[in-house]
N, C-alpha and C positions, 0 to 999 in steps of 0.2 A: 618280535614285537608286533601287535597288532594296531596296524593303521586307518582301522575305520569307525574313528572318534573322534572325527575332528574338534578340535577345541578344547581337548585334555592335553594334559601332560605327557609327552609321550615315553618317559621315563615310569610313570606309573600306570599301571591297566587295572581294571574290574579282575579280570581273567585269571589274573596275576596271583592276585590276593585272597586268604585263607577267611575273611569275611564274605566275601563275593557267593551267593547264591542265585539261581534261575526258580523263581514262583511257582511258571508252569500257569498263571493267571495272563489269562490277553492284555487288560488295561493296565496292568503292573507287573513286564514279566520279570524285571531284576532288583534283587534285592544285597540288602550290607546289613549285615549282623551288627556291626561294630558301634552303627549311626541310627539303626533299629527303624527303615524306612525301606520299602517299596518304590518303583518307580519305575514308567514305559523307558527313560534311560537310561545310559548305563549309568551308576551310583558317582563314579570318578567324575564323570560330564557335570553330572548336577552342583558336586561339592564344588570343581572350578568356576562352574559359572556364579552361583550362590556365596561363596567365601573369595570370591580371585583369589584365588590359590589350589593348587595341590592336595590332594585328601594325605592328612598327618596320620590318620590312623591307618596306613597302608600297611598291611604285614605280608611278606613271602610265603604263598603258599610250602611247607614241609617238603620234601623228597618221599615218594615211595615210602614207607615203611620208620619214616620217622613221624614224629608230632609237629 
């Protein structure tokens, strides 16, 4: 579990999740497929702070060699 997010969930990560992409843009470097938004931070942070709550569209990234 990664702890340098304060203020998210920590049951939930960016990093985690099979929407979670990196840009590679300085002013926007992460982005969520799912919520179709860009952002300097990570996606999790924003939906907490913007909804008080937990991002609902969290999916587990796959295993190796599955979908």
């Amino acid at each position: 579990m990664v702890k340098n997010n304060p203020g998210a969930d920590p049951k939930l990560h960016c990093s985690e999740c099979r929407h979670f992409f990196i840009t590679h843009e300085p002013a926007h470097p992460y982005g969520c497929r799912a919520m179709g938004f860009k952002s300097r931070e990570l996606p999790c942070t924003v939906v907490l702070r913007s909804s008080d709550g937990p991002c609902l569209l969290h999916r587990p990234k796959g295993k190796p060699g599955n979908p």
